[in-house]
C-alpha distance (Angstrom), angle and dihedral (degrees) to the residues before:
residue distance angle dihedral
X1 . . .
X2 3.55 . .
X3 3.44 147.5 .
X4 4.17 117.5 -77.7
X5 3.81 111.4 -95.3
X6 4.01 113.2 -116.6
X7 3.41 82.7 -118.5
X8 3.96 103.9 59.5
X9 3.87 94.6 22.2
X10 4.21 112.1 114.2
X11 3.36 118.5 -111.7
X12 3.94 119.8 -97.1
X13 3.82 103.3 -87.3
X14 4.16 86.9 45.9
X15 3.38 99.2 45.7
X16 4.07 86.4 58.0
X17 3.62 98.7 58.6
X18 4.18 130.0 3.0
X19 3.31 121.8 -122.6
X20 4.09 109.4 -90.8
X21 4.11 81.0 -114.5
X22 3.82 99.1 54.1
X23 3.27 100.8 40.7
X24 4.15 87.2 55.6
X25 3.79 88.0 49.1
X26 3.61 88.0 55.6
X27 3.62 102.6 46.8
X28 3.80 91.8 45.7
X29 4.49 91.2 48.5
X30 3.57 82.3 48.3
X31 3.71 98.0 51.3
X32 3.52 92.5 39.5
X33 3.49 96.4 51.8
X34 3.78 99.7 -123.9
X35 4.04 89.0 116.6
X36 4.03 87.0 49.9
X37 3.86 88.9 60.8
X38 3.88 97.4 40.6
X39 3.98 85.8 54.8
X40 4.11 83.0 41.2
X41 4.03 90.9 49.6
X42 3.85 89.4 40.9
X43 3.81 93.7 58.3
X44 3.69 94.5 46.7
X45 3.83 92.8 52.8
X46 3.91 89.9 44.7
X47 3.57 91.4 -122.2
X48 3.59 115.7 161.3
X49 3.76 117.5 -122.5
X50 3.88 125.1 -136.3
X51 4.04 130.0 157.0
X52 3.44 118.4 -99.5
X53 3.29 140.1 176.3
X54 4.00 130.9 -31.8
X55 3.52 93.6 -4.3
X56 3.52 103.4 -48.6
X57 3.71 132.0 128.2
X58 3.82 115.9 -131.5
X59 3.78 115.3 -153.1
X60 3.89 110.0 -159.5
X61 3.79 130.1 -161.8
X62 4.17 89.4 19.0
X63 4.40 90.1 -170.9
X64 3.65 95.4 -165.2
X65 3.65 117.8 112.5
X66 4.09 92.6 -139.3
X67 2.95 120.1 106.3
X68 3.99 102.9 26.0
X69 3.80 90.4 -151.5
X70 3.56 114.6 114.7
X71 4.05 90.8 -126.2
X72 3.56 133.4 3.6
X73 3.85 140.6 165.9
X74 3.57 137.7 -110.1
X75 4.25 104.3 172.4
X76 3.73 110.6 -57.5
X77 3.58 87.4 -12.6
X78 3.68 116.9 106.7
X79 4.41 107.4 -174.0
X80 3.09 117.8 -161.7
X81 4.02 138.1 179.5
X82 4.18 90.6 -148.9
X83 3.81 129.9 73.9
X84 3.82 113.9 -98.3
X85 3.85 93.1 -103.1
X86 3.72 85.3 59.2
X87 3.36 100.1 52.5
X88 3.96 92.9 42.2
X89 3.69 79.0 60.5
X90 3.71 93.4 60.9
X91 4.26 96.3 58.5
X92 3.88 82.6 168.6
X93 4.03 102.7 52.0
X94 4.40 82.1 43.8
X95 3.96 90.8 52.7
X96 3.95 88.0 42.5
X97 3.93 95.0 55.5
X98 4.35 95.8 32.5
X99 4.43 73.6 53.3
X100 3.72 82.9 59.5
X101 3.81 98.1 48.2
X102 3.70 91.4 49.7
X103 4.00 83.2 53.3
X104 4.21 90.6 49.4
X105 3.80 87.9 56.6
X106 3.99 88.0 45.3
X107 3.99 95.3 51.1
X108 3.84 94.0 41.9
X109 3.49 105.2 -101.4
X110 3.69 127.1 -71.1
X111 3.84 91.8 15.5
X112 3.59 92.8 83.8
X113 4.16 85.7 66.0
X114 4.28 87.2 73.0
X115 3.93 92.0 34.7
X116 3.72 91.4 55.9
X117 3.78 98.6 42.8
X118 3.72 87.1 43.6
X119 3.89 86.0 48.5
X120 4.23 92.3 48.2
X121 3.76 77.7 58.1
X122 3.13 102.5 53.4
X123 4.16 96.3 50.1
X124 3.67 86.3 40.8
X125 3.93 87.4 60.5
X126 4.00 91.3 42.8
X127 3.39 102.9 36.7
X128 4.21 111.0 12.0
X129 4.34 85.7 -121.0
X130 3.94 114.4 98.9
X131 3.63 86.6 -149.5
X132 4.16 109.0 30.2
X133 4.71 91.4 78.9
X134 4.25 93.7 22.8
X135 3.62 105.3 121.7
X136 3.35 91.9 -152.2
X137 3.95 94.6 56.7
X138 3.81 90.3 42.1
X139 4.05 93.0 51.1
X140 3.81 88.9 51.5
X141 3.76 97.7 46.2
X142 3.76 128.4 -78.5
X143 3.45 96.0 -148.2
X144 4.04 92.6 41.0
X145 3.82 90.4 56.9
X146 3.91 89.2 50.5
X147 3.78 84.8 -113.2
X148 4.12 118.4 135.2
X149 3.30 126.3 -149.7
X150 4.00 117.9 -107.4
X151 4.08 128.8 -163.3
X152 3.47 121.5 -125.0
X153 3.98 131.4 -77.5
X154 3.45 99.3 -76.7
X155 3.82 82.5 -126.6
X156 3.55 91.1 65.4
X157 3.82 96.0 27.4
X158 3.86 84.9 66.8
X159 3.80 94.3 60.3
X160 3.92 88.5 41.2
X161 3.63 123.7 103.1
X162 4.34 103.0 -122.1
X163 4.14 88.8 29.5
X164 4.17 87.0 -90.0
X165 3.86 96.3 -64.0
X166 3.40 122.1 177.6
X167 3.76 121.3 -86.7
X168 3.85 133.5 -139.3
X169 3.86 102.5 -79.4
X170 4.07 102.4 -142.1
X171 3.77 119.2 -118.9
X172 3.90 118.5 17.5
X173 3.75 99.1 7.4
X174 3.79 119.1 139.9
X175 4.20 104.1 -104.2
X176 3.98 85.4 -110.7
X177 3.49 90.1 58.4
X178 4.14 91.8 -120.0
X179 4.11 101.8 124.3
X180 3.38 125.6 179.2
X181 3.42 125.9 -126.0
């Protein structure tokens, strides 16, 4: 492992001490073994691993075609297909996928890999978007992810109370609930 970028590296006063919160997340995805399989996941796409910021791990040019998302998170882990100084230019898309970390550590681990494909499921059955009804997406940040939000099939917006409109989108969504992706 390397060496934080400039880019992704904390500033002074964080890089002395973690936040009481991070360093819990990372204790409990290293327990779990959620950070074990990000590192695992990391090595098999030949990403190359650097620290970055509040304890995570940031795995840059992730060559794997799987996911096609241009980052995603496995524990600590964030993969990504960009270089870090890319990605460090994207302070939303980081602060979606360290949202997603937090939520490993809160589901246990690798259970949240299940629960979020049977979530995607579930908002591609409401709304025809894997990512646009997924709790997990609209915790971290619709917006952040470079997700929008979508109504409703108008089949089931018809039977809906409010016709199916979008709802507010968590984290980082516009206050009229129209992100951009």
């Amino acid at each position: 492992m390397r060496a934080a970028d400039p880019a992704l590296a904390a500033g002074p006063a964080r890089a002395a001490r973690l936040r009481t919160g991070y360093r819990v997340r990372l204790a409990v995805n290293l327990v779990n073994g959620s950070t074990l399989a990000g590192i695992l996941v990391a090595a098999t796409g030949r990403a190359r691993l650097a620290r970055g910021p509040d304890g995570l791990l940031v795995g840059e040019r992730y060559r794997l075609p799987v996911p096609p998302a241009p980052a995603f998170c496995v524990g600590n882990v964030i993969l990504t297909r960009y270089d870090a100084s890319r990605l460090a230019g994207s302070p939303a898309l980081l602060a979606h996928e360290a949202r997603h970390a937090t939520q490993f550590a809160c589901c246990g681990g690798l259970p949240m890999v299940p629960l979020y494909f049977l979530a995607a499921a579930v908002s591609w059955a409401l709304t025809g978007d894997f990512g646009a009804a997924n709790v997990f997406e609209r915790r971290a940040g619709l917006a952040d992810g470079g997700y929008r939000d979508r109504p409703l099939r108008p089949a089931l917006a018809r039977r809906c109370p409010g016709g199916g409109q979008p709802r507010p989108a968590g984290r980082g969504a516009a206050a009229d609930g129209d992100a951009h992706g």
